[in-house]
N, C-alpha and C positions, 0 to 999 in steps of 0.2 A: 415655457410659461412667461406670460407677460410681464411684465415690472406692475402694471397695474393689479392687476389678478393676483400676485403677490401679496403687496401693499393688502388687501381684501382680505386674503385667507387668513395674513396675520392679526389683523384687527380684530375680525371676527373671531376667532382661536381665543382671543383674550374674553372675550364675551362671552364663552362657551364655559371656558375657565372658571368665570361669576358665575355662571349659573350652577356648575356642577360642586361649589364651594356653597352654594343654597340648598341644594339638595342635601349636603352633608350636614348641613347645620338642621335640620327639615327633624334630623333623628334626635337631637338631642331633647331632653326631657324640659317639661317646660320649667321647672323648679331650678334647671341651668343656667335661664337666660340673666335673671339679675347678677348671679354671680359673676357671669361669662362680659356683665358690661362692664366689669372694672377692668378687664382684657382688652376689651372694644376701646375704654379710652387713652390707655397706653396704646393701643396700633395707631389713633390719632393722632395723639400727639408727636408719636416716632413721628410718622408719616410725613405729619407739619412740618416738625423743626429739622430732622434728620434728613429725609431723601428731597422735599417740594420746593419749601424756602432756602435751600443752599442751591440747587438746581439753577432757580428763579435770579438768585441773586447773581450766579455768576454770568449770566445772560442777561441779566439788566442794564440797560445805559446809565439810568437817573436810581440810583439807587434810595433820595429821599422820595418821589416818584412811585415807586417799588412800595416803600415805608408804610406810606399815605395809601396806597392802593390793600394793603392787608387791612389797616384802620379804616378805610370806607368800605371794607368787606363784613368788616363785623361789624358797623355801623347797620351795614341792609342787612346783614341777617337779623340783626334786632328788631327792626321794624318789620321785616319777612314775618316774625315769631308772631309779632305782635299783630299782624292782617290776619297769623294763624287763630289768634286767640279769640279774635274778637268774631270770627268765622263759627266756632264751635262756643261761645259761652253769651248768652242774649238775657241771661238772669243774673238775678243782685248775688245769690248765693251760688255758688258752682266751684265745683275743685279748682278748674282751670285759674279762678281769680281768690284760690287759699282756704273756701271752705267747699266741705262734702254736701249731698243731699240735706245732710241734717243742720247744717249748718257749724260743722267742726272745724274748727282753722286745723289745717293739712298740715301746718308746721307746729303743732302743739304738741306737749309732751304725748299726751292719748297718742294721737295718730303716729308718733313715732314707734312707739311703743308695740302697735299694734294695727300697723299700715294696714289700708285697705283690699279685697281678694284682686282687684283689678287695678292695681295701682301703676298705670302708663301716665301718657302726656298729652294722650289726644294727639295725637301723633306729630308735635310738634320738633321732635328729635329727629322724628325720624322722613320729612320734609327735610328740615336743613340738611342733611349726612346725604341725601339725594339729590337735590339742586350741588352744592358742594362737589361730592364725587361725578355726578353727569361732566361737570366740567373739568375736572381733574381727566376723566376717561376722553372727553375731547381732546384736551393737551396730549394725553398718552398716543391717539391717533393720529396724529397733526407731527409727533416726535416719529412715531413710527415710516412714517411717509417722506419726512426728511432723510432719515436714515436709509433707507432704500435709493433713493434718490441718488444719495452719497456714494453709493456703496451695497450691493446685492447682501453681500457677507454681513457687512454691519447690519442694515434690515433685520437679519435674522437675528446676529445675536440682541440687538435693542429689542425686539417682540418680545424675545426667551426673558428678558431684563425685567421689561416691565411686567409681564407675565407672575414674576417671580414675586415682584414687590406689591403685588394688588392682591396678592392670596392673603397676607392678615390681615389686612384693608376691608374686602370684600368680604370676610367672613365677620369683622366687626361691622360692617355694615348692615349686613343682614339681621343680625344680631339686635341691634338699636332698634333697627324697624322692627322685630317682634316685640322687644322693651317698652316701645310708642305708641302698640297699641294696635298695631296692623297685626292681620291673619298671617299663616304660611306661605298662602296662595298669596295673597295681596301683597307681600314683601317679595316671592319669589317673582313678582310679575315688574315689581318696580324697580327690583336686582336687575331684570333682564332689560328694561329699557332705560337703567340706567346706563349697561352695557355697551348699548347701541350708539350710544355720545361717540366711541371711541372711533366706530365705522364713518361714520361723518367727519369725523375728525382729519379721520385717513384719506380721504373721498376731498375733503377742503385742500387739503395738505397738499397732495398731489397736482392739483388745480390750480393753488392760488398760493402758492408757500412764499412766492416772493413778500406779497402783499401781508401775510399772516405769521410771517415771522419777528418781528417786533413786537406784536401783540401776547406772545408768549410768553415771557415770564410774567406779566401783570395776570395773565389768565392761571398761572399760578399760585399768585397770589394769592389771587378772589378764593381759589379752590382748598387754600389752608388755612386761610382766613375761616371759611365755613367749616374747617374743621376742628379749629382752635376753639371756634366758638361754638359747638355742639357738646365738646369735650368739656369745656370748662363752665361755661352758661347753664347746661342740661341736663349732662351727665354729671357730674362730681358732685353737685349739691345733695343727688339722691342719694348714694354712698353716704351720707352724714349721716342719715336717717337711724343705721344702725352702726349703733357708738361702744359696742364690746371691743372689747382689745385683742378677741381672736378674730373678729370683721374687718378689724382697720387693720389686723395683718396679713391678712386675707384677701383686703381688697387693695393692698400698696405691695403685694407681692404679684400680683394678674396685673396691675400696672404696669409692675418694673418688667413682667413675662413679656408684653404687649410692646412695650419700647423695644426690648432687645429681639424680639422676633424680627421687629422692621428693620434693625442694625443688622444680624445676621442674614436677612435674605437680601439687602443693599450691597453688603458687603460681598457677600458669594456670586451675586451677580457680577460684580463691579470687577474682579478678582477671573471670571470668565469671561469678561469681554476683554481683559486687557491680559491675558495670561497668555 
């Protein structure tokens, strides 16, 4: 087997991986998914601060460089949100800009009280979490290829690695884009071409890694930056909505589930490569 052919089947494995983490999610009931996003934004936030931005940081030159590169991340995704918003809402009244059809401000006690049966974002959640992760799964590509490169063995076990830490990831991904408003099909399809970042990834890597290694921790950056701000911008403010004190323990217990998933599977990996 080639090094290149390699470098391919492992990428793709990863890709196959998001998809069949869609399919499992595909079962669950739809009355799961808002619960399931207070899960979704603890795997983000692991994600961010725990496995991307220490990664990024130790392979950074310019670490205020770095800095500034996560704040102009979430800077564009603000404005991302905002080309999303002004895409989908052309009237003075619309959810999107706080009131419903009838003209109910969406942050009022009523609609707390008793949110509406479609209550997404216009799928503005679930945009960012895809631009965001597309290039997170490029950087996983582009590491994968390095690694091979370096080292046949290592290859493999960095695929098995990454592999391992894109499962809570990818199943909170999925997750948000049914949250935002997308079908099954429509998030299973934007799951899988999200996937495909990581093939290109592996395909640049190979080809050009002299030239595209620099550029990698900033492209990690970008890629927790879009996470940090989906998580905290998009997702968390809708968790307020329901203010009982068995929801908020409810919903800070699927956080704290969603952080430590992304620590124990960093961990076990990290624990298999170097054991």
């Amino acid at each position: 087997m080639s090094l290149l052919t390699a470098i391919l089947l492992a990428s793709t494995a990863g890709g196959v991986l998001s998809v069949l983490l869609a399919t499992v999610a595909l079962q669950m009931k739809a009355e799961w998914v808002p619960v399931m996003v207070s899960y979704s934004i603890g795997a983000l936030l692991g994600a961010a601060f725990l496995e991307i931005l220490p990664h990024a940081l130790e392979h950074a030159g310019n670490m205020e460089a770095l800095s500034g590169t996560v704040l102009g991340g979430i800077l564009g995704f603000f404005i991302l949100e905002k080309l999303v918003l002004w895409r989908h809402c052309h009237t003075e009244h619309c959810e999107v800009h706080g009131t419903d059809a009838h003209g109910t401000d969406a942050h009022s006690a009523e609609a707390i009280v008793t949110p509406p049966q479609h209550n997404h974002d216009h799928g503005r959640s679930g945009m960012m979490i895809t631009v965001g992760d597309t290039v997170h799964n490029f950087v996983d590509g582009v590491m994968i290829a390095a690694a091979f490169l370096v080292d046949f063995k290592l290859g493999v076990v960095t695929a098995f690695a990454i592999a391992a830490h894109e499962v809570p990831q990818e199943l909170g991904d999925f997750l948000i884009l049914l949250h935002s408003g997308y079908s099954k099909m429509q998030a299973l399809l934007l799951n899988l071409l999200s996937s495909l970042a990581m093939l290109v990834g592996a395909l640049l890597g190979y080809f050009l890694l002299a030239q595209l290694q620099w550029i990698l921790p900033y492209m990690l950056a970008i890629a927790a930056s879009g996470m940090i701000y989906v998580a905290v911008a998009d997702l968390i403010p809708g968790l307020h909505k329901r203010v009982e004190l068995i929801h908020t323990g409810q919903q800070a217990l699927l956080i704290g589930l969603g952080i430590f998933t992304v620590w124990l599977a960093s961990t076990l990996a990290h624990e298999w490569m170097h054991g």
